[in-house]
C-alpha positions, 0 to 999 in steps of 0.5 A: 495514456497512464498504460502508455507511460508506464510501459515506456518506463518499465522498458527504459528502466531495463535498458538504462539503469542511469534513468532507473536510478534517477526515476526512483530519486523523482518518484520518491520525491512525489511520495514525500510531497504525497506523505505531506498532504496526507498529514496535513490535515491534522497539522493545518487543515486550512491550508490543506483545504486551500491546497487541495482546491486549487487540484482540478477536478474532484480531489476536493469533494473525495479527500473531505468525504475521506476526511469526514470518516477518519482517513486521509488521501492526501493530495489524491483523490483515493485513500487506496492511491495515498496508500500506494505512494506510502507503500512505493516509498517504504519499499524504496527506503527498506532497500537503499538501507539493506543494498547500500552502505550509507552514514549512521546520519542518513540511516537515521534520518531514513529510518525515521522518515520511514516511520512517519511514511509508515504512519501516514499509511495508517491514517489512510487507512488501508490494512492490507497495503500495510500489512503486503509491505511487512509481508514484502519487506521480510521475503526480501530479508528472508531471499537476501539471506538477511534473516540472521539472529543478529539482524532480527535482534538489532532490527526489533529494537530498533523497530520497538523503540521508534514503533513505541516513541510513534505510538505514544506521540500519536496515540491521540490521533484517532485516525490512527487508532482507528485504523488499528482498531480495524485488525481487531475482530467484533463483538458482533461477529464481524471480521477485519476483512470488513466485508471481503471474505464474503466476497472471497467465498462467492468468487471460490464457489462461482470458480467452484462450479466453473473451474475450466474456463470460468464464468467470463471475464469480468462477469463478477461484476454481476454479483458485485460492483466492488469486484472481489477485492482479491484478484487471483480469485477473480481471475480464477473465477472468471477465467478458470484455471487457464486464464489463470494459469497465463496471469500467474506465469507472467507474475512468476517469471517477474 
């Protein structure tokens, strides 16, 4: 049903641009509902508990345990759900500021949203969705021709200055802080990948000695029930360089 709906929005988006516009308004929405309730535990965690109990199934029993090692999944039963949200909504801020012409209000008001989204991801969190959306916002800068010094200038200050006023009104928080802490490499050798580039390394040997057709499709599995967190390589591994090689031409052409 979810593989349904979202190919029957994916066509009516294409075809109805009315629609695209007014589904983007709804789902942003959603997003802000969801930035709510991945704040609301460190704001009023009584009310998030009575909240979040009243969401059929497990949402509860998964956003406490998510609770009680420093994260938060909001309204959602997955951190990684809560950090896709975060990532939908500042994609869809970065772009309405840089395509459409609006009030210096409203760009401040989006621009500080903006942050308190980006720091709602932090407390999920996920690294790598955060890291993807810097990532993904500067290639749109960069093939947009938005790269100009003056734009660099203004956007660093402006990024220095709220970046700076965030980080000090929520340094106590030490979700945040431990989310940060996550980029930095240990003492004891390990990296911030937290595991992740052992897995890389398996998927590239197992694709190493299968490069043709792979090992087959999700037989990665074998070696790891968490996948190798990295779907090009699993792709690779599993499917070879044709299997790949079809995945690849769909993402470029789109």
């Amino acid at each position: 049903m979810l593989t349904g709906v979202t190919l029957f929005i994916g066509i009516i988006s294409v075809r109805d641009y009315i629609f695209y516009k007014r589904y983007l308004y709804i789902l942003f929405l959603c997003i802000l509902i969801e930035t709510i309730g991945v704040l609301l535990p460190f704001i009023n965690l009584g009310l998030y508990l009575n909240l979040i109990s009243r969401i059929p199934g497990e949402t509860r029993e998964w956003a406490v345990q998510f609770l009680s090692i420093g994260r938060s999944s909001g309204f959602t039963s997955q951190v990684a759900i809560a950090g896709f949200f975060m990532a939908l909504g500042l994609a869809i801020i970065f772009n309405y500021l840089l395509f459409n012409s609006v009030s210096k209000t409203t760009k401040w008001c989006l621009t500080i949203t903006y942050f308190i989204i980006f720091a709602a991801l932090l407390i999920t969190g996920k690294r790598g969705v955060a890291v993807g959306t810097v990532i993904a916002s500067l290639y749109i800068l960069y093939i947009n021709n938005k790269l100009s010094l003056k734009n660099i200038l203004l956007g660093g200050i402006v990024i220095l200055i709220l970046g700076a006023l965030m980080l000090t009104s929520l340094s106590d928080v030490s979700e945040i802080e431990q989310t940060l802490h996550r980029f930095e490499f240990e003492n004891d050798g390990t990296d911030m990948t937290s595991g992740r580039g052992e897995l890389a390394k398996l998927a590239w040997k197992l694709f190493s000695s299968n490069p043709i057709f792979g090992i087959g499709y999700g037989c990665f599995g074998w070696f790891s029930e968490k996948g190798a967190h990295n779907v090009y390589l699993q792709l690779l591994c599993e499917t070879g360089v044709g299997g790949f090689i079809i995945f690849i031409t769909f993402i470029t052409l789109n």
